[in-house]
C-alpha positions as CSV (number, residue, x, y, z in Angstrom):
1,X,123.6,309.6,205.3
2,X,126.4,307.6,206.4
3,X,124.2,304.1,205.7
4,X,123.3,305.4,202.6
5,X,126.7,306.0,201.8
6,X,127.3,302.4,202.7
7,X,124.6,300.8,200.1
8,X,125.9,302.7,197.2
9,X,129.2,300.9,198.2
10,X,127.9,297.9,198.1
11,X,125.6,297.8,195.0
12,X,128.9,299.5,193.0
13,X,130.9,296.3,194.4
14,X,128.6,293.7,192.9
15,X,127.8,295.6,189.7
16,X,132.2,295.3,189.6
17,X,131.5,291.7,190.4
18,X,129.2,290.9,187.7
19,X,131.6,292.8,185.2
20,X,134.6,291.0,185.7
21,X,133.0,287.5,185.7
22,X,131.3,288.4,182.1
23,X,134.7,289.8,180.6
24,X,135.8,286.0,181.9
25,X,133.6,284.6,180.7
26,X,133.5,286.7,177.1
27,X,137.8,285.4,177.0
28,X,136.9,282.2,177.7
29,X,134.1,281.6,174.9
30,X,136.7,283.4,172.4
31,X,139.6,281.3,173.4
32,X,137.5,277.9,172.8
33,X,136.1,279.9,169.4
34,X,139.6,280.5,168.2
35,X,140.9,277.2,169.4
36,X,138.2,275.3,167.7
37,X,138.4,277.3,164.6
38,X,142.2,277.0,164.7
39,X,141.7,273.2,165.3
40,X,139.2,273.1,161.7
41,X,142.1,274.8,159.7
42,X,145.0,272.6,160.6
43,X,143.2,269.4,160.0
44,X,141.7,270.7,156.5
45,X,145.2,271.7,155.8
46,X,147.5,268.3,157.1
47,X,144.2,266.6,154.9
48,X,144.5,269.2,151.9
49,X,148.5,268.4,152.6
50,X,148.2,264.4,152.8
51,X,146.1,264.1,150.1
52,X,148.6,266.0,147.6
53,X,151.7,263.6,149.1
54,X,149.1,260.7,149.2
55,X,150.3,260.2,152.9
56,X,148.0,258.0,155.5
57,X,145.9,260.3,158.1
58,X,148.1,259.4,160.9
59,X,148.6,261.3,164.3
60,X,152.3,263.0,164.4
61,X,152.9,260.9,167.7
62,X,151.1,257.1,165.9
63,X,154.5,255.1,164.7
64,X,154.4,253.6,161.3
65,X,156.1,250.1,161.6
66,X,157.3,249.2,158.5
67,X,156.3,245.3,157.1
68,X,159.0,242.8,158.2
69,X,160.8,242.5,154.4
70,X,160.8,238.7,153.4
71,X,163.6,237.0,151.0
72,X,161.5,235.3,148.1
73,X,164.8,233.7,147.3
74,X,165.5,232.5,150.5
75,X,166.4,228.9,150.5
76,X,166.2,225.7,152.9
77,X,168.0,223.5,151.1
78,X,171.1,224.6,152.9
79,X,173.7,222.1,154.6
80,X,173.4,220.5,157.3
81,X,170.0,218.6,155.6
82,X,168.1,218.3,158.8
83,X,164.1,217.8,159.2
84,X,162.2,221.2,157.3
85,X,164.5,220.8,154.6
86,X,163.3,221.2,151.3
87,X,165.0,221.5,147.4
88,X,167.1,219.6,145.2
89,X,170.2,218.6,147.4
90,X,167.2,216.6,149.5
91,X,165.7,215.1,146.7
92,X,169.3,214.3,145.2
93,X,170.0,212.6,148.9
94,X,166.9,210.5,148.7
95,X,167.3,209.6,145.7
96,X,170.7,207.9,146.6
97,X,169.2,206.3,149.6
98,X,167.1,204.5,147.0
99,X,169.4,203.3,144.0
100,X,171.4,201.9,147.3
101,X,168.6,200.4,149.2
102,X,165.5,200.0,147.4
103,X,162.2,202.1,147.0
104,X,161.6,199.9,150.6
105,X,163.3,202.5,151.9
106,X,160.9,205.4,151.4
107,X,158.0,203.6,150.6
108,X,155.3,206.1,150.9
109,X,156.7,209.7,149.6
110,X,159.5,208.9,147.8
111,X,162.1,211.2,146.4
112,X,159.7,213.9,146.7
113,X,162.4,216.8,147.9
114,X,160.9,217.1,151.4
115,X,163.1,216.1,154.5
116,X,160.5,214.6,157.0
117,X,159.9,212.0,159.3
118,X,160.1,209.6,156.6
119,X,163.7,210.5,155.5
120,X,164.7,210.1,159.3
121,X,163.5,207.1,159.3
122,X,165.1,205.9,156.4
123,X,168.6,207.2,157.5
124,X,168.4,205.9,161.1
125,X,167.8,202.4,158.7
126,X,170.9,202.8,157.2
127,X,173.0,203.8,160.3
128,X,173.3,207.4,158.9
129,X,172.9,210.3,161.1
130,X,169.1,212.9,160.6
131,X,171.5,215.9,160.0
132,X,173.8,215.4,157.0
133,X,176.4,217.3,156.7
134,X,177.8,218.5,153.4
135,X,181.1,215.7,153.4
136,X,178.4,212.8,154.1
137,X,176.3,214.3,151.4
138,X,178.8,214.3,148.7
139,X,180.0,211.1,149.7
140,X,176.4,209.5,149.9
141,X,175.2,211.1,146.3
142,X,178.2,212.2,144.5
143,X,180.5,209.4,145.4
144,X,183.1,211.5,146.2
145,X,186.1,210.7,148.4
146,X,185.7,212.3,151.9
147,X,188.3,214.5,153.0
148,X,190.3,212.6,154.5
149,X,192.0,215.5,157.1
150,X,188.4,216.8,157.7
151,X,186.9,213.4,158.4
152,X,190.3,212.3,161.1
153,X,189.2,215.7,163.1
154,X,185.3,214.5,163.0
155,X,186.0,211.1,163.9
156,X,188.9,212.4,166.9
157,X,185.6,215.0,168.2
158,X,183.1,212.3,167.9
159,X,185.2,209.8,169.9
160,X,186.2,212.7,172.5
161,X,182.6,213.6,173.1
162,X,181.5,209.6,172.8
163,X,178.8,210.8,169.6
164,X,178.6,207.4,168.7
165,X,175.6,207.9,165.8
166,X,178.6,210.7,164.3
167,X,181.5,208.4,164.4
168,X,179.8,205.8,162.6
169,X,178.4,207.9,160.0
170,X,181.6,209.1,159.8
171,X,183.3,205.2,159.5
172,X,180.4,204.7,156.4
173,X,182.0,207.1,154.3
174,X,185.4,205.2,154.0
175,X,184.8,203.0,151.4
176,X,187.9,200.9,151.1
177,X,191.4,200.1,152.7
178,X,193.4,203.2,151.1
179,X,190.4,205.6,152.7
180,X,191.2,203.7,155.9
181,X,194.6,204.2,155.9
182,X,195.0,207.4,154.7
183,X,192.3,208.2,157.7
184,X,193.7,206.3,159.9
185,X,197.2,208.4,159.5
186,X,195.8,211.5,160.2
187,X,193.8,210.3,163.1
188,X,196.8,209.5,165.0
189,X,198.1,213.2,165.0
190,X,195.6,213.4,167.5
191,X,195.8,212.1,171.1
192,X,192.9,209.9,173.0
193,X,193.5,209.2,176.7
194,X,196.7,211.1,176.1
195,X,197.9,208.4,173.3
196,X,197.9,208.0,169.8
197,X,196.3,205.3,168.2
198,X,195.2,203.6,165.0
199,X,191.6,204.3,163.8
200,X,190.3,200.9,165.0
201,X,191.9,201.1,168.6
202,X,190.5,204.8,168.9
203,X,187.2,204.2,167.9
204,X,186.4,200.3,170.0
205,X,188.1,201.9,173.2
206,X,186.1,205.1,173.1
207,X,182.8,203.1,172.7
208,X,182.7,200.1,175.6
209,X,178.8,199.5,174.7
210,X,179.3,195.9,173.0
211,X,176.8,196.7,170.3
212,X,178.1,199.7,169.4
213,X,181.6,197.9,169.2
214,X,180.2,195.2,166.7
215,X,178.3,198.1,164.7
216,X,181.5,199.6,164.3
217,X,183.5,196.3,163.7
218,X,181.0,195.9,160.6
219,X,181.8,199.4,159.5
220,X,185.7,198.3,159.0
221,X,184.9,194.7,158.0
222,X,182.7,196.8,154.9
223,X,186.0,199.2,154.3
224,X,188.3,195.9,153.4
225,X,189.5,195.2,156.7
226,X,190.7,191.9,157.9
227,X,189.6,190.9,161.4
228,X,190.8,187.6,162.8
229,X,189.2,187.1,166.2
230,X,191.9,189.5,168.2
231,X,193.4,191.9,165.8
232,X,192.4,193.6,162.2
233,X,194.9,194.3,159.2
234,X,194.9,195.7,155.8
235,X,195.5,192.8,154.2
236,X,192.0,191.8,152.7
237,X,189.1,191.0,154.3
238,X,188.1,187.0,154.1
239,X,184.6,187.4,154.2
240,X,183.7,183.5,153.9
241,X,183.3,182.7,157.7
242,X,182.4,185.9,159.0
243,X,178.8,185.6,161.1
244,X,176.1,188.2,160.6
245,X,173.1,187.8,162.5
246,X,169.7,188.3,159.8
247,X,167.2,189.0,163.4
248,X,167.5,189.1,167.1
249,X,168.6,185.9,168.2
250,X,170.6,184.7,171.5
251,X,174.7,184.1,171.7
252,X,175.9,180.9,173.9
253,X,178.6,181.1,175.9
254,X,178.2,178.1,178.2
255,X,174.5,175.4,178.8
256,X,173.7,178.2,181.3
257,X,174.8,181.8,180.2
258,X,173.2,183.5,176.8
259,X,173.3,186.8,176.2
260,X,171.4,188.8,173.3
261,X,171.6,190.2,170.5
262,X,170.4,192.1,167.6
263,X,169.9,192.1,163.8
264,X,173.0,192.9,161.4
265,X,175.5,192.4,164.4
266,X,179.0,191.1,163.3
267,X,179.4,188.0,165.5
268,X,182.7,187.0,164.8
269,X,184.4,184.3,162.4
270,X,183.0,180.8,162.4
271,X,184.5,177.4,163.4
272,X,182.5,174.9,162.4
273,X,178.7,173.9,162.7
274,X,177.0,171.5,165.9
275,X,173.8,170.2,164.9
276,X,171.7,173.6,164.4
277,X,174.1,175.8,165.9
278,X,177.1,177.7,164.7
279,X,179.9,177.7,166.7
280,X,182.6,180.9,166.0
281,X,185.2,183.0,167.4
282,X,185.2,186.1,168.9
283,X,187.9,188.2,170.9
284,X,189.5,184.7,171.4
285,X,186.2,183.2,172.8
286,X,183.9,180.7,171.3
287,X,180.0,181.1,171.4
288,X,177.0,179.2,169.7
289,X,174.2,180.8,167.6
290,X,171.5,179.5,166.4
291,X,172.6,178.3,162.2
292,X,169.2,180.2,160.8
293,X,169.7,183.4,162.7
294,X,172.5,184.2,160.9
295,X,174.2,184.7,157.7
296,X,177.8,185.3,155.9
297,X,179.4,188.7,155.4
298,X,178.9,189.5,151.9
């Protein structure tokens, strides 16, 4: 009786067993059911819902980045006029490097409004800096006066930080003797090596390189200013004797000792002629230079 007893126990445990693993199962199978179901109506609704708002089918969590917005009426023909530059104030600058130098200049594109390697290449030919500032600019095309304050603190910075290229672009924009001198005036408000000095003295004793001291020597000899072998003046410029070299030649100082030098370098002022030499002055030395290497000032 007794192991009777135990069999009925056990059948009623697995018939419990079997029960509670189909009632699982049953909630399971409705959960997924509802879930799936639930699943169908929420995307038939956000679709139903985007359609009406014409809104993209995009996940709640999937960004939306937002096209960079670009300025149609952006220009590049801002200053400083540096390579990429495009527009008028280009075409306007190229333009003046031709009525001053010749289509030679920019043979190939002309003034075609595009600042490229050809527009460099015509302002390095001219001594002019490849970024032109607004001042230059005017100067170069409009044929306005610098200003005068402006261009003493740009010439004092260029000499400070020995920008030789700026300081000479900056010298090519005085035209005359009253530019210099009204330059010159302000310039000497500032102080170089702890002194203040004249235009000329600031700009040959901040550049020692001997050809960038005759580069600059023609700059003032162009503005007016009279250079006699050891010291300049404003009183006129007596161009008549003044040597230019027209190509890379060789200056003589003694039968043994030459030293060269390039095209469109100021020499100094001449003496007289040996045979096909030139003999002339310079810093209260003489030299000898070959008579067809070189030219007047004009």
């Amino acid at each position: 009786m007794k192991k009777q007893k135990i069999n009925e126990g056990k059948q009623d445990l697995k018939k419990g067993s079997r029960k509670k693993w189909l009632f699982i199962g049953l909630g399971v199978a409705a959960t997924g059911a509802l879930t799936y179901f639930g699943w169908q109506y929420w995307k038939n609704h956000r679709n139903q819902a985007d359609a009406e708002n014409d809104v993209p089918d995009f996940y709640e969590d999937r960004p939306v980045i937002p096209k960079p917005k670009t300025n149609a009426s952006s220009s590049n023909d801002d200053f400083p006029l540096q390579k990429g530059s495009k527009g008028a104030n280009v075409k306007a600058l190229q333009q003046a490097l031709i009525t001053k130098y010749g289509k030679s200049i920019l043979p190939k594109y002309g003034a075609d409004g595009d600042f490229g390697t050809e527009t460099i290449n015509a302002l390095k030919k001219s001594g002019l800096p490849e970024s032109i500032d607004e001042s230059t600019y005017n100067v170069l095309v409009k044929g306005s006066s610098p200003n005068y304050a402006t261009t003493a603190s740009q010439l004092y910075a260029a000499a400070s930080s020995k920008d030789f290229n700026k300081a000479l672009a900056l010298l090519k924009t005085l035209r005359n003797t009253s530019d210099y001198k009204t330059v010159s005036d302000a310039f000497m408000n500032y102080r170089i090596g702890g002194v203040r000095q004249t235009l000329v003295n600031g700009m040959l004793n901040s550049f020692t390189n001997e050809q960038q001291k005759q580069s600059i020597r023609l700059a003032f000899s162009n503005m007016g200013l009279k250079y006699d072998g050891s010291k300049w003046s404003l009183s006129g410029f007596d161009t008549s004797r003044m040597l230019i070299t027209k190509t890379a030649s060789k200056v003589w100082k003694d039968p043994k000792t030459s030293v060269p030098v390039p095209a469109n370098m100021v020499l100094g002022r001449e003496i007289t002629k040996r045979g096909s030499y030139s003999l002339f002055e310079n810093d209260k030395q003489l030299f000898l230079v070959e008579s067809q290497h070189v030219r007047y000032h004009k």
